[in-house]
C-alpha positions as CSV (number, residue, x, y, z in Angstrom):
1,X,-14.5,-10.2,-16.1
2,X,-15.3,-13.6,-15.0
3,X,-11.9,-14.8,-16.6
4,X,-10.0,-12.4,-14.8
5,X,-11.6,-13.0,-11.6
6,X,-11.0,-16.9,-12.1
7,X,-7.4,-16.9,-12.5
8,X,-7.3,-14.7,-9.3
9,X,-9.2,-16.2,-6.5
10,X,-8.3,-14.3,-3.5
11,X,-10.1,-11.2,-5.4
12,X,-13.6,-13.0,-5.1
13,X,-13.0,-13.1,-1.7
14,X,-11.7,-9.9,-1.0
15,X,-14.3,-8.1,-3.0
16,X,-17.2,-9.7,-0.7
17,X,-15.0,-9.1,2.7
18,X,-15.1,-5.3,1.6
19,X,-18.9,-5.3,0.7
20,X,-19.5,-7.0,4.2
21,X,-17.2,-4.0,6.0
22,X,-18.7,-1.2,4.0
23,X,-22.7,-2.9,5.1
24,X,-21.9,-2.6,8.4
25,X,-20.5,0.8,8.4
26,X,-23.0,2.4,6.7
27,X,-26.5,0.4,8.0
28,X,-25.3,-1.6,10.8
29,X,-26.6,-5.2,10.5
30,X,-24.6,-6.9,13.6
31,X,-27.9,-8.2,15.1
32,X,-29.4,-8.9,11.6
33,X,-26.7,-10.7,9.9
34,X,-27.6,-14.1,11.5
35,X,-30.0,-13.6,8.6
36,X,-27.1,-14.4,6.0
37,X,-26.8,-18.1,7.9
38,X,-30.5,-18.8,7.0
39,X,-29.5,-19.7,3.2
40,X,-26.4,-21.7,3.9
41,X,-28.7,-23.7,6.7
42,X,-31.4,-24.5,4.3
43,X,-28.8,-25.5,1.6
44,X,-27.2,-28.2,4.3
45,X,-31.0,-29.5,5.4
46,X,-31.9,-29.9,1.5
47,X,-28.6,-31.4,0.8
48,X,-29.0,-34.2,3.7
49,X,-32.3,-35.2,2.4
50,X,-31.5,-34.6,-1.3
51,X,-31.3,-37.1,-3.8
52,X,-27.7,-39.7,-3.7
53,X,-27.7,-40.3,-7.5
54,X,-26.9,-36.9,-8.6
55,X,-25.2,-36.1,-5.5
56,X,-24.8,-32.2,-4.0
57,X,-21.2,-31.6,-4.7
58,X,-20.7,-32.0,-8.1
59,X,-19.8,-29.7,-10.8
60,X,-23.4,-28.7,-11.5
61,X,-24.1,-27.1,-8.0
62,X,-20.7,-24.9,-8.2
63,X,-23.0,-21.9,-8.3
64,X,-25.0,-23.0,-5.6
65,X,-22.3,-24.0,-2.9
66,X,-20.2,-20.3,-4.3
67,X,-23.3,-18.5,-2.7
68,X,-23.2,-19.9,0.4
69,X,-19.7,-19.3,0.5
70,X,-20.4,-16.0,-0.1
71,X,-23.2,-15.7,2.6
72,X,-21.1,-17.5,5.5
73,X,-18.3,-14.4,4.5
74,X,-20.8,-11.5,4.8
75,X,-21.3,-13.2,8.0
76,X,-18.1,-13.3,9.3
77,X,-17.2,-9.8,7.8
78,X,-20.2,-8.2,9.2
79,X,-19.2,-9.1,12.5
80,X,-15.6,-8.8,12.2
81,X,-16.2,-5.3,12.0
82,X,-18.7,-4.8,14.7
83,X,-16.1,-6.3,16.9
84,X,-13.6,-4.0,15.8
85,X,-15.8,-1.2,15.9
86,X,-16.6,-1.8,19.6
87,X,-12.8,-2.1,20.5
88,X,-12.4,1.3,18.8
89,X,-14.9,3.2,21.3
90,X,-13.0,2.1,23.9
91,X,-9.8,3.4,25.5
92,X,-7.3,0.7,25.3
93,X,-3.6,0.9,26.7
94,X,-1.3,0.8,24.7
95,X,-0.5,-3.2,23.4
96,X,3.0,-4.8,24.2
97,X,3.7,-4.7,20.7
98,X,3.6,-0.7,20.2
99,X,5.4,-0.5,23.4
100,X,8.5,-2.8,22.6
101,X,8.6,-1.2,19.3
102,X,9.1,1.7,20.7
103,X,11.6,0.8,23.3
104,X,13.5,-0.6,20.4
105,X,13.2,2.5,18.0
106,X,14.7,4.7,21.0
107,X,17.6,2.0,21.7
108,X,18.0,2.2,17.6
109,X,18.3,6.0,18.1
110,X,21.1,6.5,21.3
111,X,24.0,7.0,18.7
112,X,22.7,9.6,16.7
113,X,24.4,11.8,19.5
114,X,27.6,11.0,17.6
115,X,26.1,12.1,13.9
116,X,27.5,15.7,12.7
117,X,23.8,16.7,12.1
118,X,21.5,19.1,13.1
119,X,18.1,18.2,15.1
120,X,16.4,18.7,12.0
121,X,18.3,16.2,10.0
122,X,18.3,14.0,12.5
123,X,14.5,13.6,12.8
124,X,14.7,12.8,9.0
125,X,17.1,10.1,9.6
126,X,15.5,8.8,12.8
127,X,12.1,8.9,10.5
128,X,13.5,7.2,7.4
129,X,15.1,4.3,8.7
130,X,13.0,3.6,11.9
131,X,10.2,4.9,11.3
132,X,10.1,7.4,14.6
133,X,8.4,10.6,14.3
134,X,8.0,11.9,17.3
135,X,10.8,14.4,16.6
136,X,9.8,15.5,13.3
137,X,8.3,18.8,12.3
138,X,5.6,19.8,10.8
139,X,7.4,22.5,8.5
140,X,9.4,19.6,7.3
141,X,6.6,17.4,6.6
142,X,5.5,20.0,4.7
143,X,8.3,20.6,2.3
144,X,8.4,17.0,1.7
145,X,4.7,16.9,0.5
146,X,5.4,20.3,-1.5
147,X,8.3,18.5,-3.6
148,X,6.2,15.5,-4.3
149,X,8.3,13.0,-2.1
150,X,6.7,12.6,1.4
151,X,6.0,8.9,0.6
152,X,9.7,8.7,1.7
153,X,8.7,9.7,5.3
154,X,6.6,7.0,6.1
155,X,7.3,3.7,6.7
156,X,6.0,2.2,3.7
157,X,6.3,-0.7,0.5
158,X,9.5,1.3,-0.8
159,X,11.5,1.5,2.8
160,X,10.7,-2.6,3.2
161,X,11.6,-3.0,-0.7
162,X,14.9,-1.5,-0.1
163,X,15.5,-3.7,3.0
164,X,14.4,-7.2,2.0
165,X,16.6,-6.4,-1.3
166,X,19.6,-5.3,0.9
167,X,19.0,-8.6,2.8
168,X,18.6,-10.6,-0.2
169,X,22.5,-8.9,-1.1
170,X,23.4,-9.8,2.2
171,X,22.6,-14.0,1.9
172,X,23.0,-13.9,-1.2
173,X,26.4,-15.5,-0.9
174,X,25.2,-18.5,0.8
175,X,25.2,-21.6,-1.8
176,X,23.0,-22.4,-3.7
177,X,22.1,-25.9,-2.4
178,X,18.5,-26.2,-1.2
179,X,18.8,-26.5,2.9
180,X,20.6,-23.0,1.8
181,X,17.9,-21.7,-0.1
182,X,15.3,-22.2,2.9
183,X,17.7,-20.9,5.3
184,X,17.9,-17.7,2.9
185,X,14.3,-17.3,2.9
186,X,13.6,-17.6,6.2
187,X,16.0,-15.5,7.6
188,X,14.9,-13.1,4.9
189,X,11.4,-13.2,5.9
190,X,12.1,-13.0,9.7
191,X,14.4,-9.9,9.7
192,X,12.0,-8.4,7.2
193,X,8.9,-8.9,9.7
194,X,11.4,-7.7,12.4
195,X,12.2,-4.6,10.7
196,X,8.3,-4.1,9.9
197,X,7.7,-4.5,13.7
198,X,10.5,-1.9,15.3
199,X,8.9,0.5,12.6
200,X,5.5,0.1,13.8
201,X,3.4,-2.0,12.0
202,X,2.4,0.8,9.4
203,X,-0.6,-0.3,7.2
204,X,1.5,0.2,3.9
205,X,5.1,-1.4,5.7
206,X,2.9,-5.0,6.6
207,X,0.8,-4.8,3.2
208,X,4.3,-4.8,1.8
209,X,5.6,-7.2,3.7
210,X,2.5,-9.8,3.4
211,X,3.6,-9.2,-0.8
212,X,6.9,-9.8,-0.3
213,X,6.6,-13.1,1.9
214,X,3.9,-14.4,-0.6
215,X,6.2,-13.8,-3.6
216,X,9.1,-15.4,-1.7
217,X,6.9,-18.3,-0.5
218,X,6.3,-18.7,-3.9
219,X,9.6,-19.0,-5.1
220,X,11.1,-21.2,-2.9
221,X,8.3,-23.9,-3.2
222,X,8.4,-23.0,-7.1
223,X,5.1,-22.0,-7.7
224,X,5.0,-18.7,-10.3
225,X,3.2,-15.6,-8.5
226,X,0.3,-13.5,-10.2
227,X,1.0,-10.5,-8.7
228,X,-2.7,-9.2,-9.1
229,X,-3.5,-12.4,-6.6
230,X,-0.7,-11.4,-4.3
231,X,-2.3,-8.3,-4.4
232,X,-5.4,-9.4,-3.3
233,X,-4.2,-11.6,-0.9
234,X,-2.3,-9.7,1.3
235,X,-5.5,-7.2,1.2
236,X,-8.1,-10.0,2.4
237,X,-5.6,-11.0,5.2
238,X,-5.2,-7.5,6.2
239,X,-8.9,-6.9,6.7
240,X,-9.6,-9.9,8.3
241,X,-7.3,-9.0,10.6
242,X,-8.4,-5.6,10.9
243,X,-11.3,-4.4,8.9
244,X,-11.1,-0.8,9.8
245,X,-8.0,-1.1,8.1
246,X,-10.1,0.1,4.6
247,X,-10.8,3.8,6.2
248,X,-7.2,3.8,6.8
249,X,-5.6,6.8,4.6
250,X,-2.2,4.7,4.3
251,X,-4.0,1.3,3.4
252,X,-5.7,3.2,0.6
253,X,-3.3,4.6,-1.1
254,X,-0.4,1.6,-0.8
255,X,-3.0,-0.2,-2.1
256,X,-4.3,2.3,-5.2
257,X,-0.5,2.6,-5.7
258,X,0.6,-0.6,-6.2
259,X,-2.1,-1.5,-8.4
260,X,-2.1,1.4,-10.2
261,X,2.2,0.5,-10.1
262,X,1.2,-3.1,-12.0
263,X,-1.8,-1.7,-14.6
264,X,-0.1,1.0,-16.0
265,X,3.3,1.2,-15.7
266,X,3.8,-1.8,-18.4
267,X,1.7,0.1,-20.7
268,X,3.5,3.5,-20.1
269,X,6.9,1.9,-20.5
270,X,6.1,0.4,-24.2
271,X,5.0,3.6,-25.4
272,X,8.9,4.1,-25.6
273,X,11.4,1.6,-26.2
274,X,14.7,2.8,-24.4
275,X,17.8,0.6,-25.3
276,X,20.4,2.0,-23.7
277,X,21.4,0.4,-19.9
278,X,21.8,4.1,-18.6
279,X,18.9,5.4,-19.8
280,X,16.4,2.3,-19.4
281,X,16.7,2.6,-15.3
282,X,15.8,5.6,-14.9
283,X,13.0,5.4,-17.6
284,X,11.3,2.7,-15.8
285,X,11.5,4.4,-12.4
286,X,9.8,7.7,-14.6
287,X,6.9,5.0,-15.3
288,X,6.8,3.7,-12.1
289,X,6.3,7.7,-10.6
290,X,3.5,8.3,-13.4
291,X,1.9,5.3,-12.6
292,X,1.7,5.2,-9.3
293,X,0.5,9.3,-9.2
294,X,-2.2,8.3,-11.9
295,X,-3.8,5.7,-9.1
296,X,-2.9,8.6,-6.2
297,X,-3.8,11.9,-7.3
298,X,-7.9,12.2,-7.0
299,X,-7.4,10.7,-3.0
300,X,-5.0,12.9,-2.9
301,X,-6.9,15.7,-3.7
302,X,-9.5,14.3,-1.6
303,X,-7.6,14.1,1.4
304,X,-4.6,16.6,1.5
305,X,-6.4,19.3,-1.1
306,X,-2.7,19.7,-2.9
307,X,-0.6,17.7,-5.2
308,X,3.4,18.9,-6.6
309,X,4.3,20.1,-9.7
310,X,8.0,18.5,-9.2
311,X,7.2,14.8,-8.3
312,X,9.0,13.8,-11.9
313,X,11.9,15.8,-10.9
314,X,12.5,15.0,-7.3
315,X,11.5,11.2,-6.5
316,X,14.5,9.6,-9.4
317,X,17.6,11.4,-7.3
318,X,15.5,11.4,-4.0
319,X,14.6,7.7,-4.6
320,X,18.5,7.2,-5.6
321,X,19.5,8.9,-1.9
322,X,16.9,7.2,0.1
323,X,17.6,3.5,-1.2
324,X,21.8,4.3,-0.4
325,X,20.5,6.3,3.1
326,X,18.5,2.9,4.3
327,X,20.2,0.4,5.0
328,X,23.3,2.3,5.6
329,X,21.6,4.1,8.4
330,X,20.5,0.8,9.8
331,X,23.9,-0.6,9.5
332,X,25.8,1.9,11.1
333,X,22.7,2.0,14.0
334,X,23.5,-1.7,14.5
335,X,27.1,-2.3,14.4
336,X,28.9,-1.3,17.8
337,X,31.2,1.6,17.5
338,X,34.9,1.4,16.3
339,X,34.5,-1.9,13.9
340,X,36.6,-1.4,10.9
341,X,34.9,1.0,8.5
342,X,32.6,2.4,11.3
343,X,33.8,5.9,10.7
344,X,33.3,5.8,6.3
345,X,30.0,4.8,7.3
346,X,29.1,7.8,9.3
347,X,30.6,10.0,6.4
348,X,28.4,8.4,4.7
349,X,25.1,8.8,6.3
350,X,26.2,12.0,7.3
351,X,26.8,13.1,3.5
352,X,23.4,11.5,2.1
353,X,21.4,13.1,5.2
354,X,22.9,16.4,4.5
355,X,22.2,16.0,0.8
356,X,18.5,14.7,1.1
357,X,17.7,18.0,3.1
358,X,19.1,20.2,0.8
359,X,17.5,18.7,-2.1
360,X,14.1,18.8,-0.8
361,X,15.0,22.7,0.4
362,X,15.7,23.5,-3.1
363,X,12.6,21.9,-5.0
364,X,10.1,23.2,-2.2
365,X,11.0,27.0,-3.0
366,X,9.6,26.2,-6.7
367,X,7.5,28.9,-7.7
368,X,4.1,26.8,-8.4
369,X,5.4,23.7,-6.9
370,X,2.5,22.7,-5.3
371,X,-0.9,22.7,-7.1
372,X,-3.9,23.2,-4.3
373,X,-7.5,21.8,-5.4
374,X,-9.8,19.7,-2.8
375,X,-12.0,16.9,-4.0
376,X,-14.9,16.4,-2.2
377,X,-16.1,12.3,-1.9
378,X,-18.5,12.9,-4.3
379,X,-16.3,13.7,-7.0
380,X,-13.8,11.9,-5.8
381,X,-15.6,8.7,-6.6
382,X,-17.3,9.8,-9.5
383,X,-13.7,10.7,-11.0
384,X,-12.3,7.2,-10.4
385,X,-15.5,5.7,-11.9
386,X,-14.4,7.7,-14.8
387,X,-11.4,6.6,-15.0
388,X,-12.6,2.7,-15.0
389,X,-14.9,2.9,-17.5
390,X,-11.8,5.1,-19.7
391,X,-9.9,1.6,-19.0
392,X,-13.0,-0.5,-20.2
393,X,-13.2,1.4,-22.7
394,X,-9.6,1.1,-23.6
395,X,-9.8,-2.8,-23.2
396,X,-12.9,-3.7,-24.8
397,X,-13.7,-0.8,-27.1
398,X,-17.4,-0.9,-26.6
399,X,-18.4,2.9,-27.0
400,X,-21.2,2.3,-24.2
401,X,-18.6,2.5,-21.5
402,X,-17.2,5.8,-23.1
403,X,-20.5,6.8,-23.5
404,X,-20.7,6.3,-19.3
405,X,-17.3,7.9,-18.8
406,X,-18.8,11.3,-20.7
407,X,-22.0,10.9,-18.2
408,X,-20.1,10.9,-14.9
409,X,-18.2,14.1,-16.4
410,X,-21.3,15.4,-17.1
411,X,-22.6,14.9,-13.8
412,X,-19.2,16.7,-12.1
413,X,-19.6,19.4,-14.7
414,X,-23.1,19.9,-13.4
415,X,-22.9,19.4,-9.8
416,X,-19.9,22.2,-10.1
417,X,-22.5,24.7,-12.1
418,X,-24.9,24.4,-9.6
419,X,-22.8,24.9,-6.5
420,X,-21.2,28.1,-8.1
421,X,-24.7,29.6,-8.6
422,X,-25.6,28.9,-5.0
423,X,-22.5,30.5,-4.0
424,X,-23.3,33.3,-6.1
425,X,-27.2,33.2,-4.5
426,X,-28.7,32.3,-7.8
């Protein structure tokens, strides 16, 4: 564990961030966490009148300088979200960056009077490429979450995937000389913030685009990028911005998703070896859907009480439409009306809107397609602590951490008994 943690180094970090946000939420310490300064103080004193021969800093005192390090951090993160948690008992207006984003959705939105579509359709559109869903309704929400696919509706990792790789299309005829290569990448990382920023700052759209601008950073200074650390990264500077970003339902499962998305999916896809080109696409984006459900489901549970039937079979061709529906719905929103091919555009949003309805029409009138079970937070985390020691298990093979998998079942199967014969007034 160690290991891992060593070769990613915003984890360490991260993990102590969190433990300072979850302290504070559940006993506040704002007016006793000066007490985490005391050790990091006395440290400094003894090193100032320690001895010069051995010296404080060297290799030996690692361990020693790492806790302070970590004290200084509760600090800060203890306090970070008291400050936060103050701001959010108070009625603020609304900033200047929700307001301008919203100015710009509804400038976005003044030619969908010229779209052959009805209100309904257009409140899909409007909420798929702009993220504005003020016009949606609820009964649509809902038959997106029956057929599995209401990740689509919100702004999130997949919408600013399909963008920054319709952008990287876009400059990718540029040459390939070096001034070019960081003229691609900033114009890439500007119009991908931009587009994060009309759509409202979503906590999945930014975590997203924090990835994607690490990974890019990465590559144009050519440094190779450990995704897990990316990860982690884009997390830490996402609560330090906000810390009551963690209770966030979106931040959760973006999060659970895309590391779920890089554990599993790997291991899915080798337990089948597909060589042919039409069959391997589709394949992976099957692995991608299981993995990322496998992270999902239990918060799922937790939180909506329901989970689909006919996720495998909707999100391949409703993944296919969305990715096409994107950018050609932002490219048709942004070029001015009557520029050569203006009109096949239209057809074309027009078709793929029509088609994305009717698909999701068709799937939500499933018999059985949506499975209803709530999780309460108590077996919500007692499941997922199953389902790490099942990995540790799986990694290490030590029978103690199957034997602790088969305990927390126990304890669910237990808890369950004795709330049935309360309900039945044993």
């Amino acid at each position: 564990m160690i290991k891992e943690l060593q070769i990613r180094p915003f984890s360490r970090p991260l993990l102590v961030w969190i433990a300072g946000i979850i302290l504070q939420t559940a006993f506040p310490l704002y007016a006793y966490s000066v007490l985490f300064l005391l050790f990091p103080l006395l440290v400094l004193i003894l090193s100032c009148f320690g001895t010069k021969e051995r010296g404080v800093f060297c290799y030996e005192t690692r361990w020693l300088w790492g806790a302070v390090f970590v004290s200084l951090l509760l600090f800060l993160s203890i306090q970070k979200t008291a400050c936060s948690q103050v701001d959010l008992s108070f009625e603020h207006s609304e900033s200047t960056l929700s307001r301008l984003a919203k100015e710009e959705q509804l400038r976005l939105l003044e030619p969908f009077g010229r779209l052959n579509l009805t209100d309904e359709e257009k409140s899909v559109l409007a909420t798929i490429t702009v993220g504005y869903r003020e016009a949606m309704d609820r009964n649509v929400r809902q038959r997106f979450s029956v057929a599995g696919v209401a990740h689509i509706l919100a702004v999130s990792g997949f919408h600013v995937a399909v963008v920054c790789g319709f952008l990287s299309f876009l400059l990718s005829f540029l040459p390939r000389s070096e001034p070019c290569r960081w003229v691609r990448y900033l114009l890439t990382v500007l119009l991908l913030w931009l587009f994060v920023a009309v759509t409202g700052l979503a906590a999945s759209a930014v975590r997203a685009a924090l990835m994607l601008t690490l990974f890019l950073t990465g590559g144009v200074l050519g440094r190779r990028a450990e995704r897990y650390n990316i990860l982690a990264a884009s997390a830490f500077c996402m609560l330090v911005y906000e810390p009551l970003y963690l209770f966030d339902i979106g931040f959760q499962l973006s999060y659970l998703a895309v590391l779920s998305i890089l554990y599993f999916q790997p291991r899915l896809q080798r337990l089948m070896k597909v060589r042919n080109p039409l069959l391997r696409a589709p394949w992976q984006w099957i692995t991608v859907t299981l993995a990322a459900q496998v992270g999902t489901v239990f918060l799922c549970l937790y939180y909506f009480g329901q989970f689909s039937t006919v996720f495998l079979l909707t999100n391949l061709p409703m993944t296919l439409l969305a990715t096409l529906l994107i950018p050609m719905g932002l490219a048709w929103m942004l070029l001015p009306a009557g520029c050569p091919g203006y009109e096949w555009l239209q057809v074309g949003v027009e078709g793929l809107t029509h088609g994305l309805l009717r698909l999701v029409d068709s799937f939500s009138r499933v018999p059985g397609a949506v499975f209803s079970f709530r999780f309460d937070l108590f077996t919500m985390l007692v499941v997922y602590g199953m389902l790490l020691f099942v990995l540790l298990y799986g990694r290490s093979k030590r029978p103690a951490y199957l034997f602790a998998a088969l305990a927390l079942l126990l304890i669910i199967l237990i808890v369950r008994l004795i709330g049935n014969l309360m309900l039945c007034g044993i």
